[in-house]
N, CA, C and O atoms as CSV, one atom per row, in Angstrom:
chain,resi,resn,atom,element,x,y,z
A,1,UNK,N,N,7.354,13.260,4.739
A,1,UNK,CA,C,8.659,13.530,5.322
A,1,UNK,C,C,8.818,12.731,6.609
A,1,UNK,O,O,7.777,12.647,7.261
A,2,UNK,N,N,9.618,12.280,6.991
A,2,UNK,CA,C,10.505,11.157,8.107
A,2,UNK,C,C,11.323,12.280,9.333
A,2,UNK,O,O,12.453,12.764,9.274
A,3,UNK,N,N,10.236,12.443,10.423
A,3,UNK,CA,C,11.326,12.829,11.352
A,3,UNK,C,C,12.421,12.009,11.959
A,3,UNK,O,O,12.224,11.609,13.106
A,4,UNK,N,N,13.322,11.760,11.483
A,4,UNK,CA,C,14.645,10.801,11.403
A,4,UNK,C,C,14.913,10.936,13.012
A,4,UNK,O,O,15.461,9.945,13.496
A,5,UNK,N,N,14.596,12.072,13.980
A,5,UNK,CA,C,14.735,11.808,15.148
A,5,UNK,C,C,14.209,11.290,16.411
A,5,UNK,O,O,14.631,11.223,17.565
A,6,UNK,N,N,12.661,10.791,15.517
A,6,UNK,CA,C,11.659,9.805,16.405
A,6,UNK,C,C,12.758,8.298,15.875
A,6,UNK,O,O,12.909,7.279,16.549
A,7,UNK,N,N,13.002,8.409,15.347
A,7,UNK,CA,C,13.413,6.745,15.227
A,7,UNK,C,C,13.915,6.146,15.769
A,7,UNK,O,O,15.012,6.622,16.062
A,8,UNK,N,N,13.630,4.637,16.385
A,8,UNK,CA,C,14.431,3.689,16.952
A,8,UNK,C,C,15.916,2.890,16.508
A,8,UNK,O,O,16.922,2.757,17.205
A,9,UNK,N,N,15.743,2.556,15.515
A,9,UNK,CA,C,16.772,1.965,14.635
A,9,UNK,C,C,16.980,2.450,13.276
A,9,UNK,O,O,16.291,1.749,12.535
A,10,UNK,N,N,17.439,3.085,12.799
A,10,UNK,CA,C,17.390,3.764,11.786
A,10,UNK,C,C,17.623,2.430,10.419
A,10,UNK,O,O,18.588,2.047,9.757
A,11,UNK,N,N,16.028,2.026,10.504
A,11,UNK,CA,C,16.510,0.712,9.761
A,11,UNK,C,C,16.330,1.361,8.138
A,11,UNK,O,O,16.526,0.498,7.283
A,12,UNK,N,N,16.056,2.475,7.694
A,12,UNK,CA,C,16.142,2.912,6.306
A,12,UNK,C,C,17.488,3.165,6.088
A,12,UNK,O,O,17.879,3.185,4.921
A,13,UNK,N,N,18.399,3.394,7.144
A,13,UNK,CA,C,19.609,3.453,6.296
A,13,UNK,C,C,20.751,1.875,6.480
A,13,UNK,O,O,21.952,1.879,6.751
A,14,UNK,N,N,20.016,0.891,6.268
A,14,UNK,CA,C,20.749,-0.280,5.678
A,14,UNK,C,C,20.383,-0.365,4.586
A,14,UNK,O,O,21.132,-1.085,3.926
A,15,UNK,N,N,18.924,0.341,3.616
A,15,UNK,CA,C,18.519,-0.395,2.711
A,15,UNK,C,C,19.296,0.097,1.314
A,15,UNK,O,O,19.734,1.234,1.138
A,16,UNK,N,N,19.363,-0.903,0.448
A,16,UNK,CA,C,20.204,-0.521,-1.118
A,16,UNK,C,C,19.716,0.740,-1.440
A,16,UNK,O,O,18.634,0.900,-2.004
A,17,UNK,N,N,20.556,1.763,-1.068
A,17,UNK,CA,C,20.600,3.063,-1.720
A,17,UNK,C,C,21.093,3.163,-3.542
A,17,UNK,O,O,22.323,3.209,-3.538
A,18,UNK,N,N,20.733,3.194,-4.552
A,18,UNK,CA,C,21.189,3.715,-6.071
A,18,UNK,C,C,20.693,5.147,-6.889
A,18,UNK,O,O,19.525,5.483,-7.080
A,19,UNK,N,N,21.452,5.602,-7.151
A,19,UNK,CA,C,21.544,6.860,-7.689
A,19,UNK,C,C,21.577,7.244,-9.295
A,19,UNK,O,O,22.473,6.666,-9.909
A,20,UNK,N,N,20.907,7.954,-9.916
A,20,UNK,CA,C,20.797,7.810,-11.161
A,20,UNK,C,C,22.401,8.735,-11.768
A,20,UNK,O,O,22.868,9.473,-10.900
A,21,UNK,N,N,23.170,8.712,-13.095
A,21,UNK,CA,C,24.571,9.511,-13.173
A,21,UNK,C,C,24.111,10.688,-12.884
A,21,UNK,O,O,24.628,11.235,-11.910
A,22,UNK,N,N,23.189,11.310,-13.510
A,22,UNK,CA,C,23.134,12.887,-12.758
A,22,UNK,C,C,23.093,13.058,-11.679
A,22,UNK,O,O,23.904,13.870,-11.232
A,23,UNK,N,N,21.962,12.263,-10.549
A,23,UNK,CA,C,22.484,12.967,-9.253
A,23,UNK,C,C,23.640,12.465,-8.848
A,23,UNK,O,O,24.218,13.174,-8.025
A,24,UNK,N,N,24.300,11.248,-9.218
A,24,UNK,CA,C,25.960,11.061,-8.709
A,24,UNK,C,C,26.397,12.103,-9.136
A,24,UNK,O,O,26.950,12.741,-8.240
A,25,UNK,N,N,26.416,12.726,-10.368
A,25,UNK,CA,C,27.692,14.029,-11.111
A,25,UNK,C,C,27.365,15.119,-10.045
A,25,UNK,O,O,28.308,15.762,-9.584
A,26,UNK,N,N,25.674,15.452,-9.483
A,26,UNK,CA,C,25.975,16.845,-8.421
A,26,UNK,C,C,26.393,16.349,-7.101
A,26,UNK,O,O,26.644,17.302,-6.363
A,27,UNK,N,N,26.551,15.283,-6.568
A,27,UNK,CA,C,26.970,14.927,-5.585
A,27,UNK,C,C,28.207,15.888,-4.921
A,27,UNK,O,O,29.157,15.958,-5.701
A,28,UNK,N,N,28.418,16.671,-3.614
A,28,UNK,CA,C,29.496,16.899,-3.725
A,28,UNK,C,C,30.304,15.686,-3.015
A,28,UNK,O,O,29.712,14.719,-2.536
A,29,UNK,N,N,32.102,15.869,-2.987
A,29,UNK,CA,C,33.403,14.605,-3.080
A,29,UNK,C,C,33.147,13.686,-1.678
A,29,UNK,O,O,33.389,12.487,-1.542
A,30,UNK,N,N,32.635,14.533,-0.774
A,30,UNK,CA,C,32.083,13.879,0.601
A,30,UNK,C,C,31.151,12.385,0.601
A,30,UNK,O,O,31.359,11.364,1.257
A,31,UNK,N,N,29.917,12.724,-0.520
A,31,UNK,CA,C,29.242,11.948,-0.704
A,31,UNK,C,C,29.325,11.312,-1.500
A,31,UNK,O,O,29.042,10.129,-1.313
A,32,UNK,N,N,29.730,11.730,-2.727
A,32,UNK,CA,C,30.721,10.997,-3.891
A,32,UNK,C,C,31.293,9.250,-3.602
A,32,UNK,O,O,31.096,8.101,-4.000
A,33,UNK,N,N,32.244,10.167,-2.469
A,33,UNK,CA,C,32.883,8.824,-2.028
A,33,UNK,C,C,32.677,7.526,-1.320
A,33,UNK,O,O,33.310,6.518,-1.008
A,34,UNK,N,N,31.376,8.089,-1.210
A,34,UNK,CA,C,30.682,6.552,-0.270
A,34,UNK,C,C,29.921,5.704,-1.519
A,34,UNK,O,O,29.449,4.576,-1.378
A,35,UNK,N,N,29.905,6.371,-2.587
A,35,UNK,CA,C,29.365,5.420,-3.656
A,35,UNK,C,C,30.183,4.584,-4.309
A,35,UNK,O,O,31.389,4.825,-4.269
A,36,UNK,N,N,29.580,3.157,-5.216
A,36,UNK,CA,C,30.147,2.470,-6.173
A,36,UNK,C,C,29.528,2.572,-7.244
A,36,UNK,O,O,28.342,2.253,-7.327
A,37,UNK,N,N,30.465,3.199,-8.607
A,37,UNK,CA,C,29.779,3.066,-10.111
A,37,UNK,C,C,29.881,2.068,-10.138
A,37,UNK,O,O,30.716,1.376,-9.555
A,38,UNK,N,N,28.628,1.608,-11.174
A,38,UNK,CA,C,28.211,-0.247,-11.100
A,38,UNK,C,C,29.362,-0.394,-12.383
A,38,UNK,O,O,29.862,-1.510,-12.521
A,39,UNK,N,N,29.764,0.634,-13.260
A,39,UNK,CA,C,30.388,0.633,-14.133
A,39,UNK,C,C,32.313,0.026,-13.579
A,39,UNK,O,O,33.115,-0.796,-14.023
A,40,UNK,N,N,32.302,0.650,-12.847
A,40,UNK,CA,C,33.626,0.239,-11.696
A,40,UNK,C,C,33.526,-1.337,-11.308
A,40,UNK,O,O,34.493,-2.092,-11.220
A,41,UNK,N,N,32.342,-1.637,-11.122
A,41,UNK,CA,C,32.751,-2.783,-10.137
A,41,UNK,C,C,32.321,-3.815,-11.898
A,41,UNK,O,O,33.118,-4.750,-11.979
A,42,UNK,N,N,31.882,-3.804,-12.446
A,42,UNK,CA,C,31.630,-4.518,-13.698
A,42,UNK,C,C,33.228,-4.509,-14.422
A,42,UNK,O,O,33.760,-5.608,-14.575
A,43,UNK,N,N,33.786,-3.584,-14.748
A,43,UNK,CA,C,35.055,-3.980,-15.532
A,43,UNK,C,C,36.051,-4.139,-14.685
A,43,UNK,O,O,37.168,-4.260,-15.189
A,44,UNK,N,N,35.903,-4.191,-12.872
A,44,UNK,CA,C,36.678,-4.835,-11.824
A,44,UNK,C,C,36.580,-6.870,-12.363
A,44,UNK,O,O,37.398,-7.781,-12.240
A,45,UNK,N,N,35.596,-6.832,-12.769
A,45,UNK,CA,C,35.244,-8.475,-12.973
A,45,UNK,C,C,35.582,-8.689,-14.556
A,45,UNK,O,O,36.070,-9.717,-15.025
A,46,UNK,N,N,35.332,-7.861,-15.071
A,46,UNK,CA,C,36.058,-7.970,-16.337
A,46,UNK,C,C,36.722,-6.972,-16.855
A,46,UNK,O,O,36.107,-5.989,-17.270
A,47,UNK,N,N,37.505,-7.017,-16.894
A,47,UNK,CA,C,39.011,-6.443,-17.374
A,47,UNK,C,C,38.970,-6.312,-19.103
A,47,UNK,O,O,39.040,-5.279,-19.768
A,48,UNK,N,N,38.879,-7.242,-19.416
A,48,UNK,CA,C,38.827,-7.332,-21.060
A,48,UNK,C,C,38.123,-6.393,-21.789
A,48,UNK,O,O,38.638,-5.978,-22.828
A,49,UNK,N,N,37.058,-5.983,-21.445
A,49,UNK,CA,C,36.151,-4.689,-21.817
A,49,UNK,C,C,36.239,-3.582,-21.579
A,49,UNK,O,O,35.413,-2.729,-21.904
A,50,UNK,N,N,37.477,-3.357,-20.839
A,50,UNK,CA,C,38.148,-1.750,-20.597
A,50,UNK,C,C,37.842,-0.900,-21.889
A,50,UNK,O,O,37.779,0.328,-21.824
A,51,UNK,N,N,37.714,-1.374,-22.695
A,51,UNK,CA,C,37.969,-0.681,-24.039
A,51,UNK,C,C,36.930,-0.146,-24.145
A,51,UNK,O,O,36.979,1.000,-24.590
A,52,UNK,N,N,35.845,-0.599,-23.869
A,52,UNK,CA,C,33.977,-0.537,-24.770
A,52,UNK,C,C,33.498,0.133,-23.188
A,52,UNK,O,O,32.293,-0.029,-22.999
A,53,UNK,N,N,34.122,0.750,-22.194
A,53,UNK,CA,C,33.709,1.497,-21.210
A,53,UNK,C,C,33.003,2.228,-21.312
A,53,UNK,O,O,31.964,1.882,-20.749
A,54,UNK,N,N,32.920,3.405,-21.870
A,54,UNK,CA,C,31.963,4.048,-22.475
A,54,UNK,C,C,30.625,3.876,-23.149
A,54,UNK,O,O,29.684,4.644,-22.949
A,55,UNK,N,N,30.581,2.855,-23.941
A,55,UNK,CA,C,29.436,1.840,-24.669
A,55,UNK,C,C,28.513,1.257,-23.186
A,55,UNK,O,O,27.348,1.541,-22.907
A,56,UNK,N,N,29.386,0.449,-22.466
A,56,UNK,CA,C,28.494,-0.417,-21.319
A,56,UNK,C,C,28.064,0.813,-20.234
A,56,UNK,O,O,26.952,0.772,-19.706
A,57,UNK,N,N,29.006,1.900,-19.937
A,57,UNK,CA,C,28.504,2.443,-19.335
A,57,UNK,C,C,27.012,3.544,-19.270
A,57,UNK,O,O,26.645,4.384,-18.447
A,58,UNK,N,N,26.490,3.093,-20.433
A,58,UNK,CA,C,25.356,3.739,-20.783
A,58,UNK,C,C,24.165,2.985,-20.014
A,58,UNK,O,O,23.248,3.635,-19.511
A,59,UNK,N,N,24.234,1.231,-19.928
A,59,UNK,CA,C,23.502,0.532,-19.313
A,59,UNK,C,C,23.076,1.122,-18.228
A,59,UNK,O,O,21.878,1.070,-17.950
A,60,UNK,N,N,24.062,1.852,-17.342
A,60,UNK,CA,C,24.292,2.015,-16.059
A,60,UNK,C,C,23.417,3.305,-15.861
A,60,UNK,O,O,22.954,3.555,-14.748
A,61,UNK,N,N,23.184,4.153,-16.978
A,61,UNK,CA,C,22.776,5.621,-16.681
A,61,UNK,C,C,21.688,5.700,-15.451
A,61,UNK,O,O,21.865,6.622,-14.654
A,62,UNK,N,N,20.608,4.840,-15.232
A,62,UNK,CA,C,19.898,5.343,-13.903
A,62,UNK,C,C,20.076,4.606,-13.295
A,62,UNK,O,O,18.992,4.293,-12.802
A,63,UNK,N,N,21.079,3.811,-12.803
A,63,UNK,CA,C,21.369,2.997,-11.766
A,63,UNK,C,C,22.742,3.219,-11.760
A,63,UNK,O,O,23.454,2.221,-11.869
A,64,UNK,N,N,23.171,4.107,-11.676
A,64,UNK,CA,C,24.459,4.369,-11.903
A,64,UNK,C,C,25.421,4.069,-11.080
A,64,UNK,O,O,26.563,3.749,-11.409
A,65,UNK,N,N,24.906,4.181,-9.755
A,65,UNK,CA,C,25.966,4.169,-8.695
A,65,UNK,C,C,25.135,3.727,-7.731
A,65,UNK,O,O,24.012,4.226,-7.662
A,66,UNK,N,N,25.640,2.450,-6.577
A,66,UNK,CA,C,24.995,1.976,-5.592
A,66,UNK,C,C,26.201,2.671,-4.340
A,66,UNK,O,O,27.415,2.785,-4.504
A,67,UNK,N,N,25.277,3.112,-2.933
A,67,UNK,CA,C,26.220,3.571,-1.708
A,67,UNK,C,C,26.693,2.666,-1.238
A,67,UNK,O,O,26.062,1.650,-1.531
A,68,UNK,N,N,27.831,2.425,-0.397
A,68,UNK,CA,C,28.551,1.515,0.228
A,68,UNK,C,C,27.676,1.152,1.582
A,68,UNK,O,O,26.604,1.596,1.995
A,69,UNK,N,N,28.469,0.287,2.031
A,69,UNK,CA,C,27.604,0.048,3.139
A,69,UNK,C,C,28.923,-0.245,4.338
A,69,UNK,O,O,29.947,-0.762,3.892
A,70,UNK,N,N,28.876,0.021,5.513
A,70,UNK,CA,C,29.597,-0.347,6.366
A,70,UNK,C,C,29.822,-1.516,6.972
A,70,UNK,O,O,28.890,-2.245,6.632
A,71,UNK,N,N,30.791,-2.298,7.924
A,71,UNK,CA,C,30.672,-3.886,8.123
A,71,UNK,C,C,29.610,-3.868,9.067
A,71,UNK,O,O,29.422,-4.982,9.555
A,72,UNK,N,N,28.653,-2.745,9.599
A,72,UNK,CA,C,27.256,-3.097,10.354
A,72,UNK,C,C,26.360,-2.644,9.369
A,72,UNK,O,O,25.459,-1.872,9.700
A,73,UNK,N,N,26.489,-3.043,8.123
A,73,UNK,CA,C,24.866,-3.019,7.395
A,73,UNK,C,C,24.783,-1.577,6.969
A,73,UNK,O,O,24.427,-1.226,5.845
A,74,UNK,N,N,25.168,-0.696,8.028
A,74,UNK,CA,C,24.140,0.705,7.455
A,74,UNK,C,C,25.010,1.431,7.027
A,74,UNK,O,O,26.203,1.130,6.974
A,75,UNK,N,N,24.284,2.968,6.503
A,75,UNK,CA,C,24.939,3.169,5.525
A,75,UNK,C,C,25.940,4.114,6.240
A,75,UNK,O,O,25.799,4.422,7.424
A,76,UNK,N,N,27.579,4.833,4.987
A,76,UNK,CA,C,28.467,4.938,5.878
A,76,UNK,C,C,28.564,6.337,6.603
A,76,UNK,O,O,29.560,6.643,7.259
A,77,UNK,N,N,27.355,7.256,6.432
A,77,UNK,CA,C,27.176,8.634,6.419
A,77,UNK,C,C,26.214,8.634,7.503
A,77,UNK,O,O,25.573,9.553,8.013
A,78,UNK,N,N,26.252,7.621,7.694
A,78,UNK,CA,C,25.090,7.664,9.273
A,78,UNK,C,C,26.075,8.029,10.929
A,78,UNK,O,O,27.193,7.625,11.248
A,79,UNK,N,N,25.446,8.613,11.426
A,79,UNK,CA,C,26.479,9.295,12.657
A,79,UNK,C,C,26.242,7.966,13.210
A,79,UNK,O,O,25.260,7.361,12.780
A,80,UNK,N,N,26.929,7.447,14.032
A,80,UNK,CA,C,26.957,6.563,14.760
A,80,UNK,C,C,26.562,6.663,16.032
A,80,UNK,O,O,26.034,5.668,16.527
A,81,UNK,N,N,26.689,7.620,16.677
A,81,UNK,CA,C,26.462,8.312,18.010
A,81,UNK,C,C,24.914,9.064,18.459
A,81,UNK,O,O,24.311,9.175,19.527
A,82,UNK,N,N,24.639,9.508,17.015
A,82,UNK,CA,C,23.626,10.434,17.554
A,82,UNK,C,C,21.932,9.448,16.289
A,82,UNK,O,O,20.743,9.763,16.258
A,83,UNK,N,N,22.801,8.120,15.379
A,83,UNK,CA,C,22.015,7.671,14.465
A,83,UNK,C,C,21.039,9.024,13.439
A,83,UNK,O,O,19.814,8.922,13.377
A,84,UNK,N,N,21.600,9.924,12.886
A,84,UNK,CA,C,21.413,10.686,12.010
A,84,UNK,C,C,21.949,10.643,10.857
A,84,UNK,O,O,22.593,9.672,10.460
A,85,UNK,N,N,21.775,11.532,10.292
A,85,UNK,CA,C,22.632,11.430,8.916
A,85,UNK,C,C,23.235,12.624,8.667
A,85,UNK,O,O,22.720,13.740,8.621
A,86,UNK,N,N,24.672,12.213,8.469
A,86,UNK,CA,C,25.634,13.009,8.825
A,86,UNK,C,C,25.740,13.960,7.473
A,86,UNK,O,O,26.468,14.932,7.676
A,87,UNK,N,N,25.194,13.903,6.176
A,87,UNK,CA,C,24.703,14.890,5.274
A,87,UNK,C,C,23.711,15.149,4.982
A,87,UNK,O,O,23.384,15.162,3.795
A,88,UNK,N,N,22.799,15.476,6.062
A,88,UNK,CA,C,21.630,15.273,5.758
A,88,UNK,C,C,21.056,16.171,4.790
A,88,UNK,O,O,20.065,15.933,4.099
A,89,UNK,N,N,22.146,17.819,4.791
A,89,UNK,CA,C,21.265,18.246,3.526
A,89,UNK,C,C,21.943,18.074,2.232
A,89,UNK,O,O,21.494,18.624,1.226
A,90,UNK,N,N,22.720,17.535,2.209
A,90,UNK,CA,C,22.876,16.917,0.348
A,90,UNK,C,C,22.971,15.528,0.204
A,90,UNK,O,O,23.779,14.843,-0.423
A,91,UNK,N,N,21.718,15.146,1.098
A,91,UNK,CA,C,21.434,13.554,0.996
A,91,UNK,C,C,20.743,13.001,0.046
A,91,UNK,O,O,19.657,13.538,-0.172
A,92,UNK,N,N,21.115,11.785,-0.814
A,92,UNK,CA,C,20.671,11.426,-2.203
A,92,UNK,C,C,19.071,11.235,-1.748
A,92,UNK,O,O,18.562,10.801,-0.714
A,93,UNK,N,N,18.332,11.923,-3.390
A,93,UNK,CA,C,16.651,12.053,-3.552
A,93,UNK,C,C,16.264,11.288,-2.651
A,93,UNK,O,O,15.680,11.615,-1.618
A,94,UNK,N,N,16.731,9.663,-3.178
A,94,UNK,CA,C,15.770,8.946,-2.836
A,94,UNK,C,C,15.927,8.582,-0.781
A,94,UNK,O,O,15.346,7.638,-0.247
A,95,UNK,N,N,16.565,9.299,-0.237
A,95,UNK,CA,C,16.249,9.760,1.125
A,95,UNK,C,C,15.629,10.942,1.307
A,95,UNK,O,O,14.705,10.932,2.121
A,96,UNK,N,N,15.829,11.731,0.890
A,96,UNK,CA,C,14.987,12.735,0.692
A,96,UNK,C,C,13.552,12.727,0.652
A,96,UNK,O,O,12.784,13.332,1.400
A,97,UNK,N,N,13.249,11.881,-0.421
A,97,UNK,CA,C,11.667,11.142,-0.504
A,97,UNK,C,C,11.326,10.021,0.352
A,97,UNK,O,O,10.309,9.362,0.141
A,98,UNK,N,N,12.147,9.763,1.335
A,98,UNK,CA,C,11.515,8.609,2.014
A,98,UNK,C,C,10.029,8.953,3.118
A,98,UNK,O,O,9.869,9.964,3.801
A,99,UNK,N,N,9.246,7.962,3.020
A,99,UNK,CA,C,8.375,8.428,3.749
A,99,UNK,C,C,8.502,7.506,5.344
A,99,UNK,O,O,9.346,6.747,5.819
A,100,UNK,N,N,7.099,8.087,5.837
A,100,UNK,CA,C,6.870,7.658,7.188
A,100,UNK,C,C,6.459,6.196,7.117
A,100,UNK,O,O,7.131,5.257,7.542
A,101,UNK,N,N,5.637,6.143,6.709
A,101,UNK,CA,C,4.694,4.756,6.140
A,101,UNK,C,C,5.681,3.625,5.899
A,101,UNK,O,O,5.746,2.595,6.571
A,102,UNK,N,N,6.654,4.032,4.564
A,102,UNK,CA,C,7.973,2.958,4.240
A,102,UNK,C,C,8.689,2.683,5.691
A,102,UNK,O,O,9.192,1.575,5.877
A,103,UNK,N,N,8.734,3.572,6.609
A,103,UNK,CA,C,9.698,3.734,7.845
A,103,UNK,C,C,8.958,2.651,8.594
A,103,UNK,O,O,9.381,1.532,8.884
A,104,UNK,N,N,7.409,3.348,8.934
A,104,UNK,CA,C,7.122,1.781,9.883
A,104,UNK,C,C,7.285,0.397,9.478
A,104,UNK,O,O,7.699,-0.501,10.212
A,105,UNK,N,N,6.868,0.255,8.032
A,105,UNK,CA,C,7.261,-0.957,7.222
A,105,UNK,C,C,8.247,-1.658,8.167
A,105,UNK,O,O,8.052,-2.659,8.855
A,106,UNK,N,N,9.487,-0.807,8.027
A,106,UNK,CA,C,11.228,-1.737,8.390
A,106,UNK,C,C,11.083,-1.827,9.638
A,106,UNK,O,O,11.482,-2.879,10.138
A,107,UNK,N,N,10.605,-1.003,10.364
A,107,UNK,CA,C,10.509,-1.045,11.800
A,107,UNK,C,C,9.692,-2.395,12.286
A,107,UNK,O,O,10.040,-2.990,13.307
A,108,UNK,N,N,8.865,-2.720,11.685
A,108,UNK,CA,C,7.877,-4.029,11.894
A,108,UNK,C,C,8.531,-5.381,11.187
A,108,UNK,O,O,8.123,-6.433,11.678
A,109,UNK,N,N,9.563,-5.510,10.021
A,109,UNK,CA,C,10.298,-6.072,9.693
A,109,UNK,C,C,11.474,-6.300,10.582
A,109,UNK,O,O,11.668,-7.458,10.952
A,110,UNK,N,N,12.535,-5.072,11.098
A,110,UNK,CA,C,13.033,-5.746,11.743
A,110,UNK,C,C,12.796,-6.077,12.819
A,110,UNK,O,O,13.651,-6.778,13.360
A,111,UNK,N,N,11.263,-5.649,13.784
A,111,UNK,CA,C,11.449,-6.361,15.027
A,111,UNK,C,C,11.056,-8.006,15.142
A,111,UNK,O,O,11.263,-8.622,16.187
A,112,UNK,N,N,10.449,-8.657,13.913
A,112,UNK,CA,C,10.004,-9.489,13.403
A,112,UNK,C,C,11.221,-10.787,13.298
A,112,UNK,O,O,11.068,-11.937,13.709
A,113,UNK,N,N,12.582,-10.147,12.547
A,113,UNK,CA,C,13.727,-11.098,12.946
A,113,UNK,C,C,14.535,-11.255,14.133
A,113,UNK,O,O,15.405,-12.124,14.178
């Protein structure tokens, strides 16, 4: 577990967040909305396959949905003020599971650039 309030830069929340369709479907509309179905942005580029939506969208089942990101990189549920996370308790698994270890990782990455 990640005490998110030792941190300097909260550099885990720039990184590609994706969500498998089930945990997008329990998501509640708050968090919902900071995601993109990959299924959305695929028949945004093609149009012609509106039809077979259903069919392609099976590809998508555990990668279902990637989080948005804000025009500073991180992600858009991050407080800005206090660098927390502003849902922190119905925050997708794979924050949930983040560890300490992965944390110093980014921390040594970004002081590196």
């Amino acid at each position: 577990m990640v005490d998110c309030k030792k941190c300097v830069n909260s550099g885990c929340c720039k990184l590609v967040i994706e969500i498998s369709k089930e945990e997008y479907n329990e998501l509640s509309e708050v968090v919902k909305k900071e995601f993109t179905k990959h299924i959305d942005s695929f028949l945004e580029k093609n149009p012609h396959l509106k039809g077979a939506a259903k069919e392609i969208e099976g590809v998508y089942h555990v990668n279902y949905a990637r989080m948005n990101k804000d025009k500073d990189g991180y992600c858009p549920l991050l407080d800005r003020e206090s660098m927390l996370c502003s849902v922190y308790e119905e925050r997708p698994q794979v924050c949930k599971s983040y560890s300490n270890m992965k944390c110093e990782k980014i921390r040594l990455l970004s002081y590196e650039v």
